[in-house]
N, C-alpha and C positions, 0 to 999 in steps of 0.2 A: 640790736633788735630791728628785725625788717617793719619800716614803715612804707604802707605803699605810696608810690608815685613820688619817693622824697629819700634822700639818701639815711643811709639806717644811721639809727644810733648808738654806740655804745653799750656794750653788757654789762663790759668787765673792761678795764685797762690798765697796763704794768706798767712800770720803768725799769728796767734793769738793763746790766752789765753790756756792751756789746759781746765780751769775749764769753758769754754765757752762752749755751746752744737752746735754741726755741722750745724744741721739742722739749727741755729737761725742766727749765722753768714754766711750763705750760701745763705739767705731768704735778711740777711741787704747787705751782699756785695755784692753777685754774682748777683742776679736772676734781680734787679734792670737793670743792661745793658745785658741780655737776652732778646730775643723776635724769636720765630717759631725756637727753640731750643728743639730736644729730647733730653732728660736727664736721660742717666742710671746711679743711684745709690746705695749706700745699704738703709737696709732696713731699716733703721735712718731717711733715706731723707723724708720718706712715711707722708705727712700728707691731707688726701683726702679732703680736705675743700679748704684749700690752694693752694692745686694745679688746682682742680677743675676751681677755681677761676682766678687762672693763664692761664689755657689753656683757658680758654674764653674770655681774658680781649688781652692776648701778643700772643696764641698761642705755650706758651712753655708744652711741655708735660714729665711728669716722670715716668718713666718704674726701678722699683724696683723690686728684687725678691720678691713672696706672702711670707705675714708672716700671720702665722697661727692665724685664728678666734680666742679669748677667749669666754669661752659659746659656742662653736658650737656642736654638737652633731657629736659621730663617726661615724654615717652614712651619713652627710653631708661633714664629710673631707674625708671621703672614695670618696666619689663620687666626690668632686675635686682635689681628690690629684692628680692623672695623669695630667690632665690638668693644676695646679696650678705648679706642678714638670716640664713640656715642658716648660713653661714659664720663671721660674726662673731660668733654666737652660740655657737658651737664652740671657736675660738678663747678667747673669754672664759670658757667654763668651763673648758677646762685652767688659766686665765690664774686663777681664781677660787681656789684654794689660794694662792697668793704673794700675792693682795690680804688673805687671810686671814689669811695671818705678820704680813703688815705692820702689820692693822690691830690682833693680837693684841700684837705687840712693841708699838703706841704705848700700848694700854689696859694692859698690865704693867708698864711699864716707865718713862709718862713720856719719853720721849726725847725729846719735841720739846720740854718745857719746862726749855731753856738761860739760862734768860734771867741766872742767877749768873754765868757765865760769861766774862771779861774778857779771856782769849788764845786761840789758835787752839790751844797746848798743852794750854788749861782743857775747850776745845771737844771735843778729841780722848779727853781723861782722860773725861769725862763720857757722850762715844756710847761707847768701849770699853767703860768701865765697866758701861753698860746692857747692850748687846749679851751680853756675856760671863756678867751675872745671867740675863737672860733663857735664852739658851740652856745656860746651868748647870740651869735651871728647868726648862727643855724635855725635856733629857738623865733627869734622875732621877725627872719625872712618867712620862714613858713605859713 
C-alpha cells in the first residue's frame, strides 16, 4: 500500500518454492481476490492473453515495462522506442518504492542468509521471524 513520504507497506505477501515461476503463483494466489486493481509489475508479469482476459472479466489492469518485440524490424523499434522508453520509465518509477522495501528489508534484516536452516518449518520461523522485526521497526520508526 503506498504511503506517502514513507516506504509502502505490504498488501499481500507469499512464500513459495523458488523453482515455482512468479508469474504462475501470482495468477493462483494473488489475482484470484483482485478486482479494478492496477498492477505495476516487471516484465515476467506480462502475459497479454491473460490479462486481456482479466481486465474484462474483474477490471484488473497490468502496466509492465515494454519488453522488446522478437522479429521486429530496426525500423519499427526505432520508431517506438521513445515512446515505448516514456513508458517503461513510468512504470518503473511507481515500481521504484517496492524495489526500495525490498532492498531495505534485505539490508535490515538479513533474510536471505538461511543458510542455518535444515526444514522448511526452520525456513518459514526464520523469513517470519525477519518480516515481523522488520515491520515492528518500520511501524515505530514512522
Amino acid at each position: 500500500m503506498k504511503r506517502e513520504g514513507h516506504l509502502p507497506f505490504p498488501y499481500h505477501m507469499l512464500l513459495f518454492s523458488a523453482s515455482e515461476n512468479d508469474l504462475t503463483v501470482f495468477k493462483r494466489e494473488c489475482v484470484p481476490s483482485l478486482g479494478g486493481k492496477t498492477i505495476f509489475a516487471d516484465k515476467i508479469y506480462r502475459d497479454n492473453a491473460y490479462w486481456k482476459k482479466e481486465n474484462e472479466t474483474k477490471s484488473n489492469n497490468l502496466l509492465t515495462p515494454i519488453k522488446g518485440i522478437k522479429g521486429a524490424t530496426e525500423d519499427e523499434k526505432q520508431r517506438n522506442k521513445a515512446a515505448d522508453h516514456m513508458f517503461s520509465s513510468a512504470v518503473s518509477s511507481v515500481r521504484e518504492p517496492v524495489e526500495a522495501l525490498f532492498s531495505w528489508l534485505i539490508e535490515k534484516t538479513n533474510i536471505q542468509r538461511a543458510y542455518k536452516c535444515r526444514s522448511t518449518a526452520g525456513l518459514l520461523l526464520h523469513v517470519m521471524r525477519k518480516v515481523a522485526i522488520a515491520f515492528i521497526t518500520l511501524i515505530f520508526n514512522d
